[in-house]
Every structure is written in C-alpha cells, then in structure tokens.
C-alpha angles and dihedrals in degrees: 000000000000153000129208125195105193130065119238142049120347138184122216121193120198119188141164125209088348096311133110118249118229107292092011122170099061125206110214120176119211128227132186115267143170142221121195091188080071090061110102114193119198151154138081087296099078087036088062139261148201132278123259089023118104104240122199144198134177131232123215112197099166124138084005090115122228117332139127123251130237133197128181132154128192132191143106096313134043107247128195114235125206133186121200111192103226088200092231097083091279133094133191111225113201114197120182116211119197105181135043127262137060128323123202106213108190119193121199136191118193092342094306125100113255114226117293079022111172105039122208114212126179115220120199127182105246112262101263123162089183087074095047116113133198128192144151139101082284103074096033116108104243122034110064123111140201113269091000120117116246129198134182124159136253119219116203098148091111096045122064135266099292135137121271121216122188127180133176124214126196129203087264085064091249116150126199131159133262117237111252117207113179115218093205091247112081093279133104129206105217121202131172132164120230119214105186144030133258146050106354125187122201126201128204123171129173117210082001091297118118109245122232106288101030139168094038122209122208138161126238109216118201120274101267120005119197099196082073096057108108124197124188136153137098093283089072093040111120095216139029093042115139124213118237091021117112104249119194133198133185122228110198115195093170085119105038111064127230119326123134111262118233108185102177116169125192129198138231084271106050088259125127130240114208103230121206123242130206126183098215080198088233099088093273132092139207117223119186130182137171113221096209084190144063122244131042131345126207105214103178112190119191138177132204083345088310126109108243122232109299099004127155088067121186120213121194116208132210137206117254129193126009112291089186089075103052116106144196108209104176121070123253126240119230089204136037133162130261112250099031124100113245115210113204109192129213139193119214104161094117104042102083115221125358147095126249118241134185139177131195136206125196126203092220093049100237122150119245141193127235129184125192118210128191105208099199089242104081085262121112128197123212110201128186133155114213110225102198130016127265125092121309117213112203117201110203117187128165114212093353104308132087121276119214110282098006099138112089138175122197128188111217126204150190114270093250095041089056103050096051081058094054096040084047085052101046089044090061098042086067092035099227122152122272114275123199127222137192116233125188116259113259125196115273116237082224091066085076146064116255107240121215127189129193102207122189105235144168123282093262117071099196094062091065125091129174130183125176115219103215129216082265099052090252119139122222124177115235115223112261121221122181114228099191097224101083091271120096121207108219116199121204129187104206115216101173134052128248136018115009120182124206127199118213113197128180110194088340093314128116107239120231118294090016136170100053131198132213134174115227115197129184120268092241117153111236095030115093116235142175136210144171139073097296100082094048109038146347136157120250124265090024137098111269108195130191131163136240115216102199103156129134074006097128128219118328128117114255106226121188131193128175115206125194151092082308149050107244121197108228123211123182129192130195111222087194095233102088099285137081125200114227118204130176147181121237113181104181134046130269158065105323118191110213111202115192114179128185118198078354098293122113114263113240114289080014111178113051135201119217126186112218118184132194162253086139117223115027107273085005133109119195118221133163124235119248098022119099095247129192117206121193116230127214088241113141089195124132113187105056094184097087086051137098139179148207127174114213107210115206096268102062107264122127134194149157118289117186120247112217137161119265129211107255086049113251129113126279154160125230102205131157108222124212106186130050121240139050115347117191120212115215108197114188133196107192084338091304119117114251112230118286084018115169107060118196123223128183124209120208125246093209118091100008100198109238105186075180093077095050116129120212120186140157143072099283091065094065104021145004150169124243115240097032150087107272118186147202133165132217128207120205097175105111094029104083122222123333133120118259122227123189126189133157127205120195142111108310120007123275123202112220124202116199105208106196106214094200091243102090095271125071133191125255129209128186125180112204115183097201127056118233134087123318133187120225117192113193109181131183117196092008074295117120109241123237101303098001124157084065116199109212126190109216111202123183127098125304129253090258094232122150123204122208115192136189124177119189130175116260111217125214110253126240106272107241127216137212107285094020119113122260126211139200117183114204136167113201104172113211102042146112131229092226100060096042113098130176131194125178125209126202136217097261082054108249128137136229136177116254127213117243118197126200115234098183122252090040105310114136123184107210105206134192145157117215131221097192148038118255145045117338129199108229110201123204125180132157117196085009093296123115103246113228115293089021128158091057117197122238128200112200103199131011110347105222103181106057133158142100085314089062100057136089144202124191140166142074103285084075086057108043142343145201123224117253085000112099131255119225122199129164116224113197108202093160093109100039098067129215119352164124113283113206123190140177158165139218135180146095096314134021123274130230103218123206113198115185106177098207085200095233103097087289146084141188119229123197119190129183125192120189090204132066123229142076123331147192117219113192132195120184132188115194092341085304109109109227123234124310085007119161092059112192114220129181116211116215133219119264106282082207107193097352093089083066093074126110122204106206133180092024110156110224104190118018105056121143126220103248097021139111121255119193130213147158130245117181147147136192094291100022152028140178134205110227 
C-alpha cells in the first residue's frame, strides 16, 4: 500500500532479491483524489452555545484530496450559516440560533459526512432575570382574598434554564413558600394560600436574582365583603314597579367572595312574600318576586349575616289595569264542603294589564292553598280546597286593588252535612214533602279528647303549615295560633282512633323532630288512657307532661317506664279525680318509648313514642370540633341585618361567628370550633345584648377532628391524563371525626365522585378535559390536609378547540324624549314582512301598534313614537309568535340602571349553524349603557367573525365556522357575560344541494288522521310527488 501525493505518471518497481518480477517495472498514472476521513470539524460552536450570540467552528480539509464541501443545520430556528475560506486548507463557519433546543449541524465532503458528522449541539437562552414575566390576579394589587387560593404565571421562555424561587410575606412578618409547578415549557404556575388579611409581599427571583416587578405588593381582602355586593334590577327600583306583576333583580357577589346569601321581603301589611331564588352558577343570583299589593315593600338583602349596599331597599308599588272591570259572573256559593275543591271564576277581559291576586283567611287558622289559572280566553280561576270546617274570607284584587265584589266569605262544611243541605235545598226547590232517612251512626268528635301541641318555629308565622294523617290515611288540617314569642300551639280535634301523624314545616321545610306521632283513644269510662304532648313529642333538658285517665278503671297497679339515649326521672302526681299528670325529664335527644301498664297489660296505643328534640342539655348545644357546625339560637328576630355575633371559646379567645339564617328558620350561627368545652355566644344589636344573649354552647370532648392525621395517596395526586378517569384515595382512619371537602381548580372543570369503601378511607376520581395544571384542595375538619392543596400536572392532548375573539367599544345610546321617534334595528333571517307584527306598551300599561319597516335580507326597522317617560315593552311576533328576545324593553329618557344584565342577544345563530354558511345573530346593547363588547367563539375550528355596529344601542354579528360539531358562543359586557351567555351551538355539516329543494301543495290546516296527504318536492331537474 501506498500513497502518492502528486498527480501524473508514475514507475513502480517491484524485485525480489534484487531481481525484477515479471512486468516489473509497472506504469501507473495519478490521478487526484479525496478522502473525507481526512476532514477534521472543531470549535464552540459544535460543544453548544447561547441564542441570540453568533458560534463558530472551524473545517480542515487538508490532505483530504479534491471534494466539495457541504454545510446544513437543522433545529428549532432557522439559523443563518456563513464560511469564511481561511486560504490555508481550512475555513470558519458562524451559525446564529435564535431559538432553544438542539441543532443538528451536518458537514459534508464530497457528498459524504466527515467524521463526527452530524453534529448534535445543544442551544439555551442566556440566564437572564431581566426577561422573566409574571402575571396573573395573584400578583395585582387588589383581588385576592383570605383562605382563597391565588395564581398568577411565571414566564421564563426567554430567559434561560434557571431555578425559580417564590415566597410569599404577610403583614406579621411570616414567610412561607409558594408552591412552583412547572408547565415543561419554560413556565411556571405559581399558588399560594393567604391567612390573614392585610398588606402581603410576594417575592419571586430567577437564578437567585429578583425579576422585574418584584417584590410584588398586594392586599388580602377579608374573606366575603358585603359592601361589594352589588344589586340591581327592577325589583329594587323605588318607583315603576306594578302590583301583581312578577319583578326580577340580579345580586352579583363576583366580587365579593364566599358568605351565605338571605333575601326576605315584607309587604304594605307586615306580611312576607317567599322570593325565589336561582344560583346562575356564575357568582350571581336572580331573584324574582310578585307584590300582590299597593304601597311600599321591604326587600333586605343580606351577605355572609351582613346588609348589602343600599339594602334595605324600599319598592313602591303601583296599581296596573282597571280593577273596576273586572267581573264575576258566576254566583258564589255560601257554603261548600270540606274536601272538595271550590273554583271561583273571574273575568278579566276588560281590565287591561294586570294579574289577579287573592288572599284567604280561615277562622280556624289553618293554611290554605290557593292556585291561580289563566284560562287563554280573558277569563281567571281561583281554586282552593277547605281542610277543616269554619268560614273562609277571600280577598280578590286586580293589579293590586280590589275588584268589585271581591270580598267573599264562604262557609265550609263537613261532607254529610253538606250534602243534607243540598239534598234540603233541592227538596224544597221541587216542593215535595220532607222525607226522612236513616244514616249509620259516625263517631262523634266529641268522643275524643281535643290534642294541642306548642311547637318551636321560626319568627314568621306564615311561613308555618301543619296537617295530621289519620289511621285511615285522611288529611285534616290542625288549627294554627301564633304564640309571639317564635313557638306556635297547634290544635287539633281528633275524629279516628289510633296512630295519627302530624307534619310541622317551616317555609316548606320539615322542622326539627318532624313528623310527629300520637296515639288518640276513645273517651270511654272503665278503660285506662292516656293523652298530652308527652307522649309525642318534647325538647331535651326540659319537663314533657301527659295525663292517665283511670276512673271507674277498677283494681289493677299503674305502672310507668321511659325508654331512650337517656335516663329520665319520672314524677307522678295524683290529681284525686281519677287522673294523675306524668311528667318527665329527657336530657338528651332522641326517639323515647313510654310504657304505661295497668294490671300489667298495655294501655291502649303502650308504648309511646315521643320525639324529643334538642338542643341537649338544658342551655347547652352539642357540637363536635373540626367540622364546620351550625347551632340554632333561641332568637325570635326577624330582620338579621342590625345583628351581630362573637363566639367566646373557653380559653378566652373571642371572635366573629357569622348569623344566617337556618332552615327551619330560626336563627342561627355556622362556626368551626376548635376547643372542647363551654362556648358563649354574644349577639349585639347597636352594641347592646339581645335578650337571652349570651347563648351558651358546649363542645364535645369525643372524636376531636385532626385534619392533621389525613392520609392522601395515589397517582392522581400527583399526575393525571385528560380525558380520562384520574384517582386518589383518602384515608380518615386515624383522623377522628370531621367532615371531608374535596374540590379541584385548573383549566377546564373536572367532576369528582367520592366512592366510601366502608373502611375509613374512600377513592376519589376526577375527569379534566385540558391538560395543564390543576389545584386540588382536600380538606378534614375545613383544615387542608398534609400537602393539600395538591398541584397536579395533567398531560394528554387538548380538546382541539380554537377560539376566535373580537372586542369592540359599545357606545351609549341618544337619549330619546316623549314625541320623538324610537327605533329598534333586527335582523330575523327566514321571514316575511308580512307575517312580522310590533306593538309597544307603555308604563301606564297601554298598547299601541309599532311600524315596522322592511329593510330588505332580513332586516326589519321597529318604529314608535311615545307618549310617556319610562320603560317601554317593545313586542315583536311574527306569525303571531314572540321571536326570541322578544318583549324588548325600552327607556324613553336617560337609562339609569345599565350593565351585562341589561343586554341581549337574539337570533338563530345562537341556536344552530351550517358549516361554511354564516351565522346571524342581533345584539341589543341600548339599555346597558357604554361599554366594552366582547365576543367569541369557540369550537373545533376557528371562526371568521363579522361586527356591523348599526349606531342605535344594537349590532349584528356573522360568524362562519369551516368545521361541524359543538360550539361556545360568548358575549361579554364589560368582562360580565349577559344573560344565557355562553350560548352552545352545534354547527352542522353542509346540507350541499339539498337546500335547493322546494316543497310545494302542502296543506297546512285540514289533514285527517289515516289518510293520504299529497305534496311536491322538486328541484331545477327533478321533482317527485309524495
């Protein structure tokens, strides 16, 4: 082997021991040649290197022959390659990378890789803290609240691989560290959880350097704030509201963290009107309520125990409609039977607008229910069904005011005893002679014992209702008294023997030891009985009587036992006229048995159960540490909004405890105690104790919760997949008694299940639907458990969905004035003008017919001319129907109440859509004011949005998506969606030339069940006859 080094020519002579071989010598010719072996890459440039900053690396090519030389680099930038040809068989190449992550640098000589060839280089950004960002609610100076998680991001992609250290530093000087989860591609979600209130720092430095902006300062604001609480809405309004018509208004507590929400509204006449409440699931709620009276309403609004700005608010309510019209043109009965429904009906054609309202009051005090039914044709029943006998007074009003003989009085009756009235009646209408029958012989009420009952209630007695089940399964309705002093006394006039039941609710809610059951026996001389409250019903820590009838009884021993979670002493005292009064002293809650025996046999309806309710010891309320409790105080108050509360623990330490409202309506406090033993209550009105104040509450020593001895494991706690079933399990052992709450923050929402395995621990699955990083907070005892709150990182594939976004600026519309012209712009695709119709009513109530002006496409102009100041009801129908959104309201001179609730978006591109075919949809900003208009939408691809302002207080909006499925259309006023927003449309597939079909000779009206109907269906080149 040999290697020549010059080109041409050459001799080689080959001998052996001194001799030429055959042929030798041999002529060889040389050519040039190359070697890329011989090609030898180096430099910085092929070690790694930093963005933004030129590397270099040189090429030897020397003795490596004739060859061309290639260069190529390929990573996540494009970066632009020079050589530069040294002139000594050498060159420098200079790349410039301008993003991170490996670059693949390949060197060729004469098409073939040189050793080392390619090359694999690893480019990082340059630590830098200057080019970190933060952002996020969690770092702004205002927002954050006490006990509530807060987040913000940290944005490192543009400054190197570093660590990141973040601390947090409240006004007592503590430090503690936030919690880091990296995201994988060069940002970090940042949490940490505030305690206490007051000026907070928080720290955050990259490679040990601080990062522009911090420290940043921040402000933890209590846990709920009232004051923030904003409520707006007709049903608040001073003025314009009408009586008998249904009046909504909006709370919104975005703004004003977690409390629990009391709405209570009180009529002209001291009476209360049950609002309804409805959890729009967004922090704010809809509360709607009809005033069936004229004059002022109380509405007290009240948050976490605390009135809300402006409350209470007085409404003023005015008549509507013309109660003089209104008629009753069938006669009225004086007497009706109990049991049967009565039906009173009303005419109410002539009377305009308004609703018809009616009250009833009963002699005997029972509650009654009443339904209202419009019948379509002008004309209103009133139903009601009498439960017990005694005279029924009906109050009628229209609109608020009386309507001529509206008052009625009604006597009702037992069945029989109606029907021997009737049957009298009729016998003298036909003037026949009397005629006798024999009737079987029913027990007598008098046979019995009448049963009373004095029921602890709530403060408003309205709000009670009572009704006794007899043996037989009939309901009969006991007389209600008011006691005014929060305890009601139900009387009750048996008719049947044996076990009654009796149902206690307060505001539709069963009171506390409800339902109740007594045992009524026949007043019959020589049998023992027994009769009164005792043996139905008591409340712990305090005296339960009855009475034992023994006379004419014979010989025999009485003997007595009560059975139950506690000993109770027994005293029994003869009253030396054949009876003997029984009282006895349960100290505990439960269900107690009384056994009374005579010549030791049961009594008739032995044993008893009694009912005794709390609250425990006498003075005392048991509660158990760790769990959030809530303890019911013996408060007759009805308005909540003048008190206040601290509890004072046995150590000493005293602190506020939030007043709400219970259930079962009484007052009450929701605390989470911390020591065992006796708690005292202080509740203030204007810094004064309230009567009984304080209340003393004891904490038991048994099952002290310890969130401290929780035990989380499992994959889900740490990790997790989207679109698919993640778990963790909790085990509560070890941990004594406390309730457990689970909840989980991230990107999209994620249900959880808690399955209990019966063996203190239980499994928990969650479902996210994003990746990304999610917070799950597991607390024992409202205390986080060790580690909690968890930060997961959920991996998988995104949802695919693309959001498109516009935001334009809403301007306030002209103010309009009596006798100038009003106009409303729509656009409803698919109608005809002929079939649209608008009629505008006023605040007085009348009605007038609107223009409605075709604009061509779709496009209508609604035109009117009012003739008073105030909000207008703008009807729109075509065929007759209301279009969506419609009525519209109307303010004729300066709008005063604006905002998201005040805006509306109609049309059927909220409904459905057609791929590649656009989707129209009207937005009416004219009562909402000024403001920011936000919309968006979201789905599998990415819509084109189309925005024409028309410049009169509404806009129509076009989208057009290129992909089917399921999207979310938001529309946002001032960052607040409006209402229904976010609308879900799906988005069919194109209907291609099917939507060049015609459907001709179809009857609309006529057609026959079993029969054949005929119709055409045809198109340009065909049609078919169906």
């Amino acid at each position: 082997m040999y290697t020549p080094f010059e080109q041409g020519p050459h001799k080689i002579d080959v001998t052996y021991e001194g001799l030429n071989v055959p042929n030798s010598p041999f002529n060889v010719g040389v050519v040039p040649g190359c070697d890329p072996t011989r090609v030898r890459a180096y430099g910085p440039g092929l070690e790694g290197g930093y963005t933004e900053m030129p590397q270099q690396f040189t090429v030897e090519t020397r003795g490596a022959g004739q060859g061309g030389l290639g260069l190529a680099i390929e990573g996540p930038s494009e970066a632009k390659m020079t050589c530069k040809d040294n002139r000594d068989g050498s060159c420098t190449v200079e790349y410039l990378p301008t993003k991170p992550g490996d670059y693949d640098i390949a060197v060729k000589f004469a098409d073939q890789n040189i050793p080392g060839s390619p090359f694999r280089v690893q480019v990082v950004d340059e630590v830098n803290a200057a080019k970190v960002k933060c952002f996020g609610p969690g770092i702004e100076p205002q927002g954050v609240r006490k006990g509530q998680p807060a987040m913000f991001t940290v944005d490192a992609t543009k400054a190197g691989f570093a660590p990141l250290e973040v601390t947090t530093t409240d006004q007592l000087g503590a430090t503690r560290p936030a919690q880091v989860q990296p995201r994988g591609d060069g940002t970090y979600d940042v949490a940490y959880f505030p305690e206490c209130e007051g000026p907070f720092r928080v720290d955050v430095k990259y490679a040990a350097k601080p990062v522009p902006g911090s420290p940043f300062q921040t402000t933890i604001l209590p846990q709920f704030d009232a004051s923030r609480v904003r409520v707006t809405g007709d049903g608040v309004r001073p003025q314009g509201v009408l009586a008998s018509m249904p009046v909504s208004f909006t709370i919104d507590t975005r703004d004003a963290g977690i409390a629990d929400l009391d709405v209570a509204i009180q009529g002209p006449d001291g009476t209360f009107v049950r609002p309804k409440i409805h959890n729009n699931g967004d922090g704010t709620f809809t509360v709607t309520y009809t005033p069936e009276d004229v004059g002022p309403y109380n509405v007290s609004v009240s948050f976490g125990g605390q009135p809300v700005p402006g409350a209470p608010f007085t409404v003023r309510t005015s008549p509507t409609g013309d109660a003089s019209k209104v008629k009753i043109p069938d006669g009225i009965r004086t007497t009706i039977p109990v049991g049967e429904e009565c039906v009173i009906n009303v005419n109410t054609e002539e009377a305009g607008t308004g609703n018809v309202t009616c009250r009833i009051h009963s002699n005997t005090g029972s509650d009654v229910d009443i339904d209202i039914v419009d019948n379509g044709d002008g004309t209103v029943s009133v139903m009601y069904t009498p439960r017990v006998p005694g005279a029924y007074t009906l109050n009628l009003k229209f609109g608020g005011q009386p309507i001529p003989n509206g008052t009625i009085t009604q006597q009702a009756v037992e069945p029989e005893e109606y029907a021997k009235i009737a049957e009298e009646e009729a016998l003298r209408e036909v003037n026949t002679p009397e005629i006798s029958k024999q009737h079987g012989a029913a027990p007598s009420s008098g046979d019995f014992n009448p049963v009373d009952f004095c029921i602890p209630v709530g403060p408003v007695f309205n709000f009670v209702s009572a009704i006794v089940t007899t043996p037989s399964g009939q309901k009969h309705y006991p007389k209600i008294e008011d006691n005014k002093n929060g305890t009601v006394t139900l009387r009750y006039q048996p008719t049947e023997i044996g076990l009654h039941t009796l149902d206690v609710l307060y505001n539709q809610t069963p009171i506390q030891g409800s339902p109740f059951k007594f045992f009524v026996d026949r007043i019959a001389p020589g049998h023992v009985t027994a009769y009164g409250p005792g043996l139905s019903h008591g409340i712990a820590g305090q005296p339960a009587t009855f009475t034992i009838v023994t006379k004419d009884a014979g010989a025999g021993g009485l003997a007595l036992a009560v059975e139950g979670p506690s000993k109770a002493e027994i005293q029994c005292v003869d009253n030396k006229d054949g009876t003997c009064t029984v009282t006895y002293y349960p100290t505990m809650p439960g269900e107690y048995n009384i056994v009374i025996k005579f010549a030791d046999q049961h009594i008739n309806g032995s044993p008893f159960t009694a009912k005794i309710t709390g609250p425990g010891r006498e003075a005392e309320t048991h509660v158990s540490v760790g769990t959030s409790s809530e303890v019911s105080l013996k408060v007759t108050e009805t308005d909540i909004s003048q008190l206040t509360a601290t509890i004072k623990s046995p150590s000493g330490i005293e602190e506020p405890c939030m007043l709400k409202r219970l259930a079962n309506g009484h007052l009450g406090i929701s605390f989470t105690p911390r020591e065992v033993g006796a708690h005292l209550v202080n509740v203030y009105r204007h810094g004064e104790h309230i009567p009984n104040s304080p209340f003393k509450i004891f904490v038991g020593e048994t099952e002290i919760g310890n969130a401290s001895k929780v035990k989380v494991y499992g994959r889900g706690i740490s990790e997790g997949m989207a679109n698919e079933v993640n778990e963790f399990f909790v085990n509560t052992k070890d941990a004594g008694y406390g309730g457990l709450s689970l909840s989980i923050e991230g990107p999209s929402k994620a249900d959880i299940e808690c399955h209990d395995n019966e063996d203190g621990s239980c499994r928990v699955t969650y479902k996210p639907t994003e990746p990304g990083t999610y917070i799950v907070n597991v607390k024992f005892a409202d205390e986080h458990v060790p580690g909690s709150p968890f930060m997961v990182k959920i991996g998988g594939e995104p949802s695919g969905r693309m959001t498109e976004r516009i935001t334009r600026q809403s301007q306030a519309a002209d103010i309009t004035h009596v006798g100038s012209q009003c106009e409303l712009s729509l656009k409803i695709p698919g109608t005809s003008p002929y079939d649209m119709e608008a009629s505008v009513t006023s605040p007085s109530g009348s009605s007038e017919i609107c223009d409605v002006i075709d604009l061509g496409e779709g496009h209508y102009s609604i035109k009117f001319v009012p003739k008073e100041m105030g909000v207008h009801t703008v009807s729109v129908k075509h065929k007759g129907i209301h279009i969506p959104g419609s009525p519209f309201q109307f303010t004729v001179g300066p709008i005063t109440d604006g905002g998201s609730h005040k805006v509306r978006a109609v049309g059927p591109g909220l409904e459905r859509a057609e791929v590649n075919t656009p989707a129209n949809f009207n937005i009416y900003t004219r009562e909402a004011g000024a403001g920011g208009l936000s919309i968006a939408v979201e789905g599998p691809s990415k819509a084109e949005i189309d925005f024409q302002d028309k410049k009169d207080g509404s806009c129509e909006v076009a989208y057009t998506c290129t992909e089917p499925g399921e999207y979310m259309v938001s529309v946002k006023f001032n960052d607040q969606h409006i209402p229904d927003s976010p609308f879900k449309v799906y988005v069919a597939p194109g209907s291609g030339d099917s939507q060049k079909l015609s459907v001709e000779s179809l009857e609309a009206l006529g057609l026959q069940v079993r029969l054949f109907s005929l119709f055409v269906l045809s198109n340009s080149r065909f049609f078919f006859l169906l």
